[in-house]
C-alpha positions as CSV (number, residue, x, y, z in Angstrom):
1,X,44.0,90.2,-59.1
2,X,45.0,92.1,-56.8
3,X,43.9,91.2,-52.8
4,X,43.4,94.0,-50.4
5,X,43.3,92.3,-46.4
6,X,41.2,95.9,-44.8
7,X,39.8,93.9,-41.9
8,X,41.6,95.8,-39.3
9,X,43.3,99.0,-38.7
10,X,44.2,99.8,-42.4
11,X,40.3,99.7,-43.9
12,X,40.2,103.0,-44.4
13,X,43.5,103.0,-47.0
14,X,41.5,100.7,-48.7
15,X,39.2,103.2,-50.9
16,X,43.3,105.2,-51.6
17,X,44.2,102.5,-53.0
18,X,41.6,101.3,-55.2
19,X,41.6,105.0,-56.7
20,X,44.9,104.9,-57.8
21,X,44.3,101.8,-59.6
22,X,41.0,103.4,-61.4
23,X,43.9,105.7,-62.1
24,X,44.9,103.2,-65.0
25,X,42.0,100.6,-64.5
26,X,41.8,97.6,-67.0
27,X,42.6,97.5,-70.6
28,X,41.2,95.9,-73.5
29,X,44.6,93.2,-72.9
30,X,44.6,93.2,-68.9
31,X,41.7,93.2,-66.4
32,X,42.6,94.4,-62.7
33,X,40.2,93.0,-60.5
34,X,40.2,93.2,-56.6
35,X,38.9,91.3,-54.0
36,X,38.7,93.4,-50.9
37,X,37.9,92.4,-47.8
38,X,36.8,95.8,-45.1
39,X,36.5,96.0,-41.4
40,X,33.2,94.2,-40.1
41,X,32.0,93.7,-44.2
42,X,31.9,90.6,-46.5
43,X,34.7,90.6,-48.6
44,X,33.5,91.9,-52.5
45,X,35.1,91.6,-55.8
46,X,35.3,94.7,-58.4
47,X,36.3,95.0,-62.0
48,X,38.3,98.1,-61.9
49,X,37.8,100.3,-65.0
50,X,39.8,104.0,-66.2
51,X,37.9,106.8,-64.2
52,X,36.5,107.6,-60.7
53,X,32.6,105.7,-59.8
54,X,33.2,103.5,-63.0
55,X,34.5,100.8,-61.4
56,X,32.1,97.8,-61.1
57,X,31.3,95.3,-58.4
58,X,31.5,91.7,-59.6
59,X,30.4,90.3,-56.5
């Protein structure tokens, strides 16, 4: 798991980051999940998977 603190000036890194892990994204032995917290949002939970837009939102 991998936790991503974007409630302040670096939110907008946030979505860079998250595609280079969908870069790899989970295997059938390892699941990267992250819990990502934006600027004025609830932080949210995703199940990152190989491939840009598959990644999926856990909650």
């Amino acid at each position: 798991m991998v936790y991503m603190a974007g409630d302040n000036n670096l939110s907008g890194a946030l979505s860079n980051d998250l595609g280079e892990m969908e870069a790899v994204g989970s295997t059938g032995l390892v699941n990267v999940v992250v819990q990502m917290d934006t600027f004025g949002g609830a932080a949210k939970r995703f199940l990152v998977m190989e491939g840009w837009g598959r990644t999926t939102l856990l909650f």
